[in-house]
C-alpha positions in Angstrom: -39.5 103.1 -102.9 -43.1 103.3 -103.2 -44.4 107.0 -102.9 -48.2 107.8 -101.2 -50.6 109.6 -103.5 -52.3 112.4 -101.3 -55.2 112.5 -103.8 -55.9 108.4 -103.2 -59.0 107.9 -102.3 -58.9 105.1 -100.2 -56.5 107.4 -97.5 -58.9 110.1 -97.5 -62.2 107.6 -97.2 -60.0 105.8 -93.6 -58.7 109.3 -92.3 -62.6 110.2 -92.9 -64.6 107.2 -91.5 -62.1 107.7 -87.9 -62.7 111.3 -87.6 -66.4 110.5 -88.2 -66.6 107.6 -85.7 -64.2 110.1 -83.3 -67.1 113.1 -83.3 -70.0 110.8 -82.9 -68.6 109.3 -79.7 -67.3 112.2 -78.5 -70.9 114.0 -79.3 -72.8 110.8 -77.2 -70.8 111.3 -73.9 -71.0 108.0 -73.5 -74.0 108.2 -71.0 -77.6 107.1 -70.9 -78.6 110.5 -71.2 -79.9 110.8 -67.5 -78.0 113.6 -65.0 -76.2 112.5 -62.0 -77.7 111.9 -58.9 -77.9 115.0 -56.8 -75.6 115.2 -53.3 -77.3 112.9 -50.7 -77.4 116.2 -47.7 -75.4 115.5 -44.5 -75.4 116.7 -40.8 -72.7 119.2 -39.7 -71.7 121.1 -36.2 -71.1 124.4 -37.1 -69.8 126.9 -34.3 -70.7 130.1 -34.3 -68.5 132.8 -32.7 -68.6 136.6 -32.8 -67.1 140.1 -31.3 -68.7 140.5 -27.8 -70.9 143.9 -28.3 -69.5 146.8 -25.4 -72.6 147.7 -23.5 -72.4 146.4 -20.3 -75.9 145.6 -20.2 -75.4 143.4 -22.7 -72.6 141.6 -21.0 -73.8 141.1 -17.8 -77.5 138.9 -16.1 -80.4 139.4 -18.1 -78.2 140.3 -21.6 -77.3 137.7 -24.1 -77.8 137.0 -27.9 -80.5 135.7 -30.1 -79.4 133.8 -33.1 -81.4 133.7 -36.3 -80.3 131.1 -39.0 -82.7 130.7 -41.9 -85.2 128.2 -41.7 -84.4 127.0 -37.9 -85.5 128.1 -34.3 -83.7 131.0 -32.8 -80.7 130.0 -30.4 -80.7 132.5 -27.6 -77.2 133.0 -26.1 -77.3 134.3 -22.3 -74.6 135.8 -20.0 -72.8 134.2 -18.8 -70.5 133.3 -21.9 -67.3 131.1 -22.3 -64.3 132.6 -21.3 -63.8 133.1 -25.4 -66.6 135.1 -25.8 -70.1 134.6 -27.0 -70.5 131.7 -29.3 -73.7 129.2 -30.4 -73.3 125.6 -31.5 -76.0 124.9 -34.2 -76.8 121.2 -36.5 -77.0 121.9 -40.1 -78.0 120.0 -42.9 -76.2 121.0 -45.9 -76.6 123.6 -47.8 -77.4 127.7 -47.7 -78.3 129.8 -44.6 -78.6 133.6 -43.4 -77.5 134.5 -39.7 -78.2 137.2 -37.5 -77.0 138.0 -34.5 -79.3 140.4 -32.3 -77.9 141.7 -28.7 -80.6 142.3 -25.7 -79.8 143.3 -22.0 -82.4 143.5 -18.9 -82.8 147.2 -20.2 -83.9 145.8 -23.5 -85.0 142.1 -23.2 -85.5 139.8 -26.3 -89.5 140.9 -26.3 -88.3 144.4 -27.2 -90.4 145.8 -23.8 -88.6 146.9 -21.0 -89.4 146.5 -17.4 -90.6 150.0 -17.5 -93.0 148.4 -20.1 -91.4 151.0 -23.4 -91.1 149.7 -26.0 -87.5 149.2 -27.2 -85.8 147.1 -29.7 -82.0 146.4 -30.6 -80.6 146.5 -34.7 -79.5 143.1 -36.0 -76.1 142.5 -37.0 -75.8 142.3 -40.8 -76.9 139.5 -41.9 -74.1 136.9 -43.7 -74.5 134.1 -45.0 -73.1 130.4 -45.0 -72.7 127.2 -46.9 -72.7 123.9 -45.3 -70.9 121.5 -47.4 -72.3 118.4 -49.2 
């Protein structure tokens, strides 16, 4: 039976050269060195829904909803709604966005002046925010 010298040289010097070659491949990644391509954007239907606010001004002719999402026009929502409540359709591209949602009645129209010519202006809702998928 032939026994293995742990002090050979020629063991240490293969176990050596493979752990060598291991970390320099492992260190390259294998890649060119350029980054991936970034996401190509897409087009998405998003529906927006929300809570009906109680005034009745709001809820009946001459009330509605503007619609603020970052970067795009505002969606005004008039009463009459759906039978589910106030809701706005919007086309996104992907990525990040802010909506508000801002009530207005015939008492206090979306130009903040009412017909007595005052004028009056509704809060925003808080503002949230949503990510459109790649």
């Amino acid at each position: 039976m032939k026994l293995c010298n742990p002090f050979n040289l020629n063991n240490h010097l293969g176990l050596a050269l493979i752990a060598g070659l291991s970390l320099l491949l492992s260190a390259c990644g294998g890649g060119g060195g350029s980054a991936p391509p970034a996401p190509t954007p897409t087009s998405h239907v998003i529906n927006l829904s929300w809570t009906a606010n109680k005034e009745v001004a709001v809820n009946s002719t001459g009330g509605g909803y503007k619609v603020s999402i970052s970067g795009q026009p505002i969606i005004d929502v008039q009463f009459p709604y759906a039978a589910s409540g106030p809701a706005a359709v919007a086309t996104l591209m992907s990525g990040n966005y802010t909506v508000t949602v801002t009530a207005y009645s015939a008492m206090n129209p979306s130009t903040g002046i009412a017909a007595s010519g005052v004028t009056s202006s509704s809060l925003p809702s808080t503002s949230f925010a949503i990510a459109v998928p790649y």
